[in-house]
C-alpha positions as CSV (number, residue, x, y, z in Angstrom):
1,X,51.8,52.8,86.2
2,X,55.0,54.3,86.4
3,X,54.3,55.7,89.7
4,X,53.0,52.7,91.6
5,X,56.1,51.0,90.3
6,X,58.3,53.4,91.5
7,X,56.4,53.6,95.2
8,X,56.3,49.6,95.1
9,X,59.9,49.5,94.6
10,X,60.6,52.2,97.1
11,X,59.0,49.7,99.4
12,X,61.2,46.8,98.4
13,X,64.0,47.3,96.6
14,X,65.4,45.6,93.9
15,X,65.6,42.4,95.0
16,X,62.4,42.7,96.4
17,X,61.0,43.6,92.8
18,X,62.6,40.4,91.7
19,X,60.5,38.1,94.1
20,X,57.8,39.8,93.6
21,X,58.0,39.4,89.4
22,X,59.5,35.5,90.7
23,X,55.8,35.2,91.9
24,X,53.7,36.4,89.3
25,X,55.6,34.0,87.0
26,X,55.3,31.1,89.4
27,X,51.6,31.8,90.4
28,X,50.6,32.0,86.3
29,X,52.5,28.6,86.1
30,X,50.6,27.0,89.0
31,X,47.8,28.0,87.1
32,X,49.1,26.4,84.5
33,X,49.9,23.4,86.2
34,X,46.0,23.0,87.8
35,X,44.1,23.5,84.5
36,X,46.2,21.4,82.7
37,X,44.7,18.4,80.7
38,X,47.5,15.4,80.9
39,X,47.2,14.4,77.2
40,X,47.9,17.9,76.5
41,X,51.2,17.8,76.6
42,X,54.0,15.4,76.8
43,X,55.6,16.2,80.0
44,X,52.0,16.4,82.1
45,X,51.3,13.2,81.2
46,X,54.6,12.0,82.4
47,X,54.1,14.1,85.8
48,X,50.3,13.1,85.8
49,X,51.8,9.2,86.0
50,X,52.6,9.1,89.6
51,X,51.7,12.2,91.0
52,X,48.0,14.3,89.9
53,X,48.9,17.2,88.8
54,X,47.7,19.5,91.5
55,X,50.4,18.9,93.9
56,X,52.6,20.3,91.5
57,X,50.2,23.3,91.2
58,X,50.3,23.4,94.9
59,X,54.0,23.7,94.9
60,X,54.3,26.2,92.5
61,X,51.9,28.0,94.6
62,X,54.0,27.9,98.0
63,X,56.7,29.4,96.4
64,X,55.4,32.3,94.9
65,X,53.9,32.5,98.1
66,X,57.5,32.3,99.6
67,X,58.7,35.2,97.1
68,X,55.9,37.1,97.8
69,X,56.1,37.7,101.6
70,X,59.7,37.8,101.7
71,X,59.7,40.4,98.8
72,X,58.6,43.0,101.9
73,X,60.4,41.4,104.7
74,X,64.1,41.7,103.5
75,X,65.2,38.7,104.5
76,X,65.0,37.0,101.4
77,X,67.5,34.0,101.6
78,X,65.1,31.4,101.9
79,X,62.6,32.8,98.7
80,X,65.8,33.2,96.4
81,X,67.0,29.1,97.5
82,X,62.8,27.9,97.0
83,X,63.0,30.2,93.7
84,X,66.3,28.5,92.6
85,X,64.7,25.0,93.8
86,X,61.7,24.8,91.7
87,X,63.1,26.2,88.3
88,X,66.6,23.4,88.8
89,X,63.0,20.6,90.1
90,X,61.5,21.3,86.5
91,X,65.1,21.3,84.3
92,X,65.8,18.3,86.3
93,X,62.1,16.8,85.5
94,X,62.4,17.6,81.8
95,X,66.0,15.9,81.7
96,X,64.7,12.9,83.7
97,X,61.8,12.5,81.1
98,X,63.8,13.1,77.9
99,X,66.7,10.6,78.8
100,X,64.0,8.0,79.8
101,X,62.0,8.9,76.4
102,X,59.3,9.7,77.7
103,X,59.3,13.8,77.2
104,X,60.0,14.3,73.3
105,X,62.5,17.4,73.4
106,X,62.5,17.8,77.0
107,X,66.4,18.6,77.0
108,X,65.5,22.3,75.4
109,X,62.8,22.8,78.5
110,X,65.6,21.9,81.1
111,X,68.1,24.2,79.5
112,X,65.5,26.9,79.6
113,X,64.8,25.9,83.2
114,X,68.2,25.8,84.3
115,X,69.1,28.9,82.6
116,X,66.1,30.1,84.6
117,X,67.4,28.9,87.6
118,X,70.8,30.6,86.7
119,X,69.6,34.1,86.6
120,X,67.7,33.6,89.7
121,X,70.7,32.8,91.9
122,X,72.5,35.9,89.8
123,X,70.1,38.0,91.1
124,X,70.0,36.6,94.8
125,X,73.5,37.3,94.7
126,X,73.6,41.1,93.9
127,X,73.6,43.6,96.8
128,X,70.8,45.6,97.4
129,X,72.3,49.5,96.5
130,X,72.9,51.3,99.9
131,X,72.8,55.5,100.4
132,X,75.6,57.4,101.8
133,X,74.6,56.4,105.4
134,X,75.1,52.3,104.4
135,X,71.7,52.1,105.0
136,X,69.9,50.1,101.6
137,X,69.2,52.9,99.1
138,X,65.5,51.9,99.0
139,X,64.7,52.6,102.2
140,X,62.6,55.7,102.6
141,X,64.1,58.0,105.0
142,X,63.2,58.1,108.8
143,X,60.9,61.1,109.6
């Protein structure tokens, strides 16, 4: 285990690692989102109201899909800004449903998915390490 992660990280860095755990967590919560019941909790039933709840699966999807294939590309602006998005969507969703009553403690969820949101634009903004050559540090050398 240790050794894949250290080859996969070789391959794309740290930030890289980042998206890539960015997507597993956003893929399991598509998941979430598409086998959801609405009565099941009091936020999907407020999203479930005007919108079915598979869009929001959907969109969860696309951006772990985003994370993903910029995880090996390097250019990685626009998964770190659709990262950031969704998590500030969702605090903003759970705000919007606790001040209309509608999501019973849904202020605690958007704290939790701002300060989400928070780490993820802390991380977009740390360099990537770089070798003596100011080439990144993760690159594997040139043969």
């Amino acid at each position: 285990m240790r050794r894949a992660h250290a080859a996969l990280h070789g391959r794309v860095g740290k930030r890289g690692t980042a998206l890539l755990t960015f997507a597993a967590l956003d893929t399991g919560f598509a998941l979430r989102m598409a086998t959801a019941q609405p009565g099941g909790n009091t936020i999907y039933g407020w999203l479930h109201g005007p919108i079915p709840l598979w869009p929001w699966a959907a969109v969860w999807l696309f951006v772990a899909a985003v994370c993903a294939a910029c995880a090996f590309r390097g250019a990685d602006r626009v998964a770190f800004t659709a990262a950031i998005g969704i998590k500030v969507l969702w605090a903003s969703l759970y705000l919007c449903g606790w001040l209309l009553g509608e999501v019973a403690d849904g202020w605690a969820s958007a704290m939790f998915w701002g300060a989400f949101a928070l780490i993820v634009g802390l991380i977009a903004g740390w360099p990537e390490p770089v070798n003596g050559e100011g080439r990144p540090a993760w690159t594997p050398p040139l043969e």
